[in-house]
MDAnalysis code that builds the backbone (N, CA, C; Angstrom):
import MDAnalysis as mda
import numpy as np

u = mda.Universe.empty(321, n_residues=107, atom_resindex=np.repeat(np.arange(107), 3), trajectory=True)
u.add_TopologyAttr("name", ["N", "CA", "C"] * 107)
u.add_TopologyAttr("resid", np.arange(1, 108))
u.add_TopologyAttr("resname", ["UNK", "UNK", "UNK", "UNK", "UNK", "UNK", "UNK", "UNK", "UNK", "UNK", "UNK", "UNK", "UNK", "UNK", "UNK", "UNK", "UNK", "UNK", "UNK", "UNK", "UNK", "UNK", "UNK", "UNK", "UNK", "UNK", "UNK", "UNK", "UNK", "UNK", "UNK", "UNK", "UNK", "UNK", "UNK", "UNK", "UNK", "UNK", "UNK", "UNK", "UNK", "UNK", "UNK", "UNK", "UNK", "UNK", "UNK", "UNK", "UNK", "UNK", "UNK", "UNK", "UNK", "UNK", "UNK", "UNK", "UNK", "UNK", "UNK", "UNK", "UNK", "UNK", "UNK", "UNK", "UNK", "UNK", "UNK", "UNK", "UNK", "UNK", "UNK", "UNK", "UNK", "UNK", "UNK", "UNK", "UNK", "UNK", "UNK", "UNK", "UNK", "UNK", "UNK", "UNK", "UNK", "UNK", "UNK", "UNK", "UNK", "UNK", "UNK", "UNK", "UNK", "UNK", "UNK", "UNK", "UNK", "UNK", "UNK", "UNK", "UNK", "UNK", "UNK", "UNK", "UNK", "UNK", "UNK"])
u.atoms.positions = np.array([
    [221.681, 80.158, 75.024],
    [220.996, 79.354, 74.036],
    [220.069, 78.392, 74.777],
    [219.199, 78.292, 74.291],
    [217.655, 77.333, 74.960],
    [218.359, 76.395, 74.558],
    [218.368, 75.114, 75.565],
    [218.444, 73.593, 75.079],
    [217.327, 72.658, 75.082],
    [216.278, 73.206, 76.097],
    [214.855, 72.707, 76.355],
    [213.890, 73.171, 77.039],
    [212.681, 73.553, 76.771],
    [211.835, 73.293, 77.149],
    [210.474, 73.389, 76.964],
    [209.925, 73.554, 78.225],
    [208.779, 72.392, 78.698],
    [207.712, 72.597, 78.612],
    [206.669, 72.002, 77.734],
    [205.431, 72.437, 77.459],
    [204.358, 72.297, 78.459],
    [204.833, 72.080, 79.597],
    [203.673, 71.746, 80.835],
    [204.497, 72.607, 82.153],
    [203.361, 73.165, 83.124],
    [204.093, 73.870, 84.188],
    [204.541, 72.858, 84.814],
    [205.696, 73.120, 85.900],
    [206.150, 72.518, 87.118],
    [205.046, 72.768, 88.401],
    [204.724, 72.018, 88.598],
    [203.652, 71.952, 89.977],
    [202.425, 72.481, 89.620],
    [201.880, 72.782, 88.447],
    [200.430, 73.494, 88.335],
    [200.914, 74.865, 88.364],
    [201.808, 75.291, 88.520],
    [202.021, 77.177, 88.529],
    [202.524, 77.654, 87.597],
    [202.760, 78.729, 87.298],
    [202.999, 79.681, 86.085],
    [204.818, 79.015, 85.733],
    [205.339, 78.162, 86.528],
    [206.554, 78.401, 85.845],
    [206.977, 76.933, 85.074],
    [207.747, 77.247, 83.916],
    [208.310, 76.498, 82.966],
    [209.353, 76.152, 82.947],
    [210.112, 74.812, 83.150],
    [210.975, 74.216, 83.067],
    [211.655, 74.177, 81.878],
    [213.316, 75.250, 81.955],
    [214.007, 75.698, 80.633],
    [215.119, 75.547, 81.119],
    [215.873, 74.466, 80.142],
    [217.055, 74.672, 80.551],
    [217.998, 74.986, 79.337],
    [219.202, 76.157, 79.847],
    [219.579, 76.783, 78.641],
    [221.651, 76.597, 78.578],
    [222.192, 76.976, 77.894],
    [223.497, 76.608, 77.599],
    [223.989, 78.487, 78.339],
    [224.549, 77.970, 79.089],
    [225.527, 79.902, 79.441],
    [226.744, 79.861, 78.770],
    [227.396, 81.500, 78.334],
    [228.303, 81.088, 78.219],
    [229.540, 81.008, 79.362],
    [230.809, 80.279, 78.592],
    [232.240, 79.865, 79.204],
    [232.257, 81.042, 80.501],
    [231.663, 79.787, 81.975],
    [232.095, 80.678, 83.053],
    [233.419, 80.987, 83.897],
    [233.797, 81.804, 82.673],
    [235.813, 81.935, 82.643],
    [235.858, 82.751, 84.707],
    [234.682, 83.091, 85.289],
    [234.864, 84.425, 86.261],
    [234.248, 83.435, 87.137],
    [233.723, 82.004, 87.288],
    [233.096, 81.581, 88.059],
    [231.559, 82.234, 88.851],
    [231.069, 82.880, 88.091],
    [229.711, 83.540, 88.417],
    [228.361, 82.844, 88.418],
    [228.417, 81.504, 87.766],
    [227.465, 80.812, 87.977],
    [228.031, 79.640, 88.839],
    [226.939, 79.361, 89.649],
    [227.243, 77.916, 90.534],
    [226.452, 76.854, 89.988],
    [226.610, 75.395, 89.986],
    [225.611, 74.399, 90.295],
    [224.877, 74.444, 91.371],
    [223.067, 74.042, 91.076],
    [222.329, 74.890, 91.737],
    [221.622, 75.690, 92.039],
    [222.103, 76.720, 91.166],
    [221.831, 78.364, 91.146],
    [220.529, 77.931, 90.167],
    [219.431, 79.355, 90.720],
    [218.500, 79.528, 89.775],
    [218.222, 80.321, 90.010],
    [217.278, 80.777, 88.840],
    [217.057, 81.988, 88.368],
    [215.931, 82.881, 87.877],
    [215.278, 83.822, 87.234],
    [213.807, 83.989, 86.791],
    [214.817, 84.704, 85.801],
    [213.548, 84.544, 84.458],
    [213.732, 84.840, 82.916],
    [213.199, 85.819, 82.297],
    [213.312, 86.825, 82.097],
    [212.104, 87.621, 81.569],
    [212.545, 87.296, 79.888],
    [211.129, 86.846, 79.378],
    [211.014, 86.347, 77.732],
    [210.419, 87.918, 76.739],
    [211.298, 88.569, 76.514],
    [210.645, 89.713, 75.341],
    [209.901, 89.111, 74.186],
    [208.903, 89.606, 74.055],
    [208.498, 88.706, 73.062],
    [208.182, 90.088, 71.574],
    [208.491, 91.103, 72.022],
    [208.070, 92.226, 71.057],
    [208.649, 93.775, 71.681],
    [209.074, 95.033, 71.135],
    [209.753, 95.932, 72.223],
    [209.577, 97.331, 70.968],
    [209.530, 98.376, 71.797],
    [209.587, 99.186, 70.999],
    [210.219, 100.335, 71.747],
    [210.961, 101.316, 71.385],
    [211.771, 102.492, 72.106],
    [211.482, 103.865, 71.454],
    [211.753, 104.968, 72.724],
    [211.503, 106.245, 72.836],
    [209.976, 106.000, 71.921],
    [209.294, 106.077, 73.441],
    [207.993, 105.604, 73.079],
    [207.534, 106.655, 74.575],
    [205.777, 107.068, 74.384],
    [205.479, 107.743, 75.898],
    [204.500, 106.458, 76.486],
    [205.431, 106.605, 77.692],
    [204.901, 105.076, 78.333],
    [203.805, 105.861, 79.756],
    [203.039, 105.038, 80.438],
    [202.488, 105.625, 81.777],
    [202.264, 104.773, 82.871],
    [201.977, 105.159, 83.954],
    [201.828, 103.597, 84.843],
    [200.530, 103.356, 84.082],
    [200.052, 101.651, 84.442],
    [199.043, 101.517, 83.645],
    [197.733, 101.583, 84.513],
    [198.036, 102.133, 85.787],
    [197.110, 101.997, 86.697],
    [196.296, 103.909, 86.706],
    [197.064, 104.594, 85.362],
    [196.128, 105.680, 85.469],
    [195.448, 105.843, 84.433],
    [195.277, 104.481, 83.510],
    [193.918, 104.116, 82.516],
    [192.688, 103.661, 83.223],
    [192.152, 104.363, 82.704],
    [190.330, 103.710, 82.708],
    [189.807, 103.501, 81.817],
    [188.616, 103.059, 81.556],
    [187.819, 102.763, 80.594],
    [186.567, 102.982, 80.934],
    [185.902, 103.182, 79.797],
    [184.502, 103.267, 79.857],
    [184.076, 102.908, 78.423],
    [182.445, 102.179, 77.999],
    [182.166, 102.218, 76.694],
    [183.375, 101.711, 75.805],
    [184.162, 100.718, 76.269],
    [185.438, 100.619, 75.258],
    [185.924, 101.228, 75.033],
    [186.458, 102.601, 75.558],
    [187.401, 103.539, 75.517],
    [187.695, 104.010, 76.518],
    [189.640, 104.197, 76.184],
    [190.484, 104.263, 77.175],
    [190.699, 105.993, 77.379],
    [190.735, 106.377, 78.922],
    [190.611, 107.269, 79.928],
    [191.993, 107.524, 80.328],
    [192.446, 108.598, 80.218],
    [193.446, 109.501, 81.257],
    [192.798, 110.746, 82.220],
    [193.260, 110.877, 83.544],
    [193.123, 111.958, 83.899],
    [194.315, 112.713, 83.647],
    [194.387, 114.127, 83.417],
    [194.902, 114.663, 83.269],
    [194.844, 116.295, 83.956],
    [195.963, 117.113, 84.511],
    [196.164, 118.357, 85.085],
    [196.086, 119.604, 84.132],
    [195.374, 120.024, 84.176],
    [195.330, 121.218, 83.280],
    [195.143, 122.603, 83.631],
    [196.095, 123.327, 84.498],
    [195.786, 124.611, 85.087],
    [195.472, 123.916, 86.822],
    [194.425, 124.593, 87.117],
    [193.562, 124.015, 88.336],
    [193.083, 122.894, 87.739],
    [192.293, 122.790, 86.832],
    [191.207, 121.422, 86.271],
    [191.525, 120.326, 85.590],
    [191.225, 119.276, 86.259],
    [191.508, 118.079, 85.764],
    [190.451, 117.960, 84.284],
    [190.901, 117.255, 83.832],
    [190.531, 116.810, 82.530],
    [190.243, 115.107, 82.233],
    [189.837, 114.776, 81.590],
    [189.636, 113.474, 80.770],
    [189.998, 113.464, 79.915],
    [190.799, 112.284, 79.077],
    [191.676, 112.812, 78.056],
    [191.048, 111.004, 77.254],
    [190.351, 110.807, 75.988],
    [190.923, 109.997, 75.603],
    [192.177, 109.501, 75.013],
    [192.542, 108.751, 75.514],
    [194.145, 107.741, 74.928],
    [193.834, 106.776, 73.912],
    [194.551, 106.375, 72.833],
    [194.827, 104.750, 72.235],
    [196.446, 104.402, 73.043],
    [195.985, 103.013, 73.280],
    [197.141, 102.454, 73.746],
    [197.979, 101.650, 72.713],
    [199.231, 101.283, 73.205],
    [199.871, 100.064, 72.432],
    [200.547, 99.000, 73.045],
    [201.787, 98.727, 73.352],
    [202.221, 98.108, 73.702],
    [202.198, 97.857, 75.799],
    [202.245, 96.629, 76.425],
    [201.605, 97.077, 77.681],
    [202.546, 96.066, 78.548],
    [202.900, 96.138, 79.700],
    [204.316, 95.422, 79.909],
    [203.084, 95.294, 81.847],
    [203.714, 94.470, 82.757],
    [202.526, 94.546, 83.826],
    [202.588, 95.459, 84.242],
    [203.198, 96.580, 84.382],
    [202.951, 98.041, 85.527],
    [203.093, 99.317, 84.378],
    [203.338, 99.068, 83.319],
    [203.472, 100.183, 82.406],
    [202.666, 99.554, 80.648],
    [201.893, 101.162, 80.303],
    [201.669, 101.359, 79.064],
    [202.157, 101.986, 78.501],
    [202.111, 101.897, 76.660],
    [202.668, 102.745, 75.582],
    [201.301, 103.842, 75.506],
    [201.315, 105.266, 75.250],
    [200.278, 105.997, 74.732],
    [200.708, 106.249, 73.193],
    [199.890, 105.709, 72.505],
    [200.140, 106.152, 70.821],
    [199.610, 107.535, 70.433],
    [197.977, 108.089, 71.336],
    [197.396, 109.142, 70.827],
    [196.917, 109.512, 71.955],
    [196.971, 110.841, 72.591],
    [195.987, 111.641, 73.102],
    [196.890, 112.147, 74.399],
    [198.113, 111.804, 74.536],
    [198.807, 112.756, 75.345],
    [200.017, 112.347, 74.407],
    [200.769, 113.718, 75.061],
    [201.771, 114.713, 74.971],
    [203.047, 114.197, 76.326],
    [204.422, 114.204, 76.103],
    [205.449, 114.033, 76.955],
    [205.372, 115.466, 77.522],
    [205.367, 115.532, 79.126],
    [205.638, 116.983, 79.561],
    [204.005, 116.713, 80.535],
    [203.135, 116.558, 80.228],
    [201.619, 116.852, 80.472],
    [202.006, 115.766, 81.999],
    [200.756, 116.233, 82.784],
    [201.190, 115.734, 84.293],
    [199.432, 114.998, 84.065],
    [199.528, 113.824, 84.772],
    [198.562, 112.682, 84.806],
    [198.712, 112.465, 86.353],
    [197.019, 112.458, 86.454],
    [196.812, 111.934, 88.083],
    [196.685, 109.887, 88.018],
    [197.607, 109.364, 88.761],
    [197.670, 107.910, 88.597],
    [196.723, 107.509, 88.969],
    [196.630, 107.818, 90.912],
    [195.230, 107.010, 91.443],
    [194.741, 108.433, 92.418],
    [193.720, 108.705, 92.067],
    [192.639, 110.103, 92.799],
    [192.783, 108.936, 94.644],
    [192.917, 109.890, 95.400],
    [193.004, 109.880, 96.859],
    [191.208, 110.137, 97.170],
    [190.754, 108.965, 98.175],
    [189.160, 108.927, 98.380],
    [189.332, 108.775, 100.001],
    [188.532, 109.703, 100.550],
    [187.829, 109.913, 102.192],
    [187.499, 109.108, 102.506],
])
């Protein structure tokens, strides 16, 4: 349970001063002291086709997959949805099973 916090960072950096209620540490697993990092969900969705997000592109406002098709790569437009930092949701334009090139290898 949140007990507080803090509408301003600690030191100018991304992090927020929260302090929260644990529960009864009957096993002694938390110490005084101890800290920690939080991940805050703020929205989630499941059995969903997710991809790294580093094998979108764009062009013209529209989003790019490469894609394996036989010998030939392809271009595939995608709509995206939901986007987490190293992974996307694909709503339209691929298929689970289909093989995607992440990052093309350059000489």
């Amino acid at each position: 349970q949140v007990a507080f916090a803090s509408v301003a960072t600690k030191g100018g950096g991304t992090a927020y001063p929260i302090d929260i209620y644990l529960p009864e540490n009957k096993d002694l697993q938390f110490k005084v002291g101890m800290n920690g990092d939080l991940e805050i969900i703020i929205s989630g969705v499941e059995d969903v086709l997710t991809i790294p997000s580093e094998a979108i592109t764009e062009k013209d406002d529209k989003k790019f997959v490469r894609v394996i098709e036989g010998r030939q790569i392809k271009e595939v437009e995608v709509q995206t949805g939901l986007t987490t930092e190293t992974k996307t949701q694909i709503t339209k334009g691929l298929t689970e099973g289909e093989t995607i090139i992440v990052r093309a290898k350059t000489k």
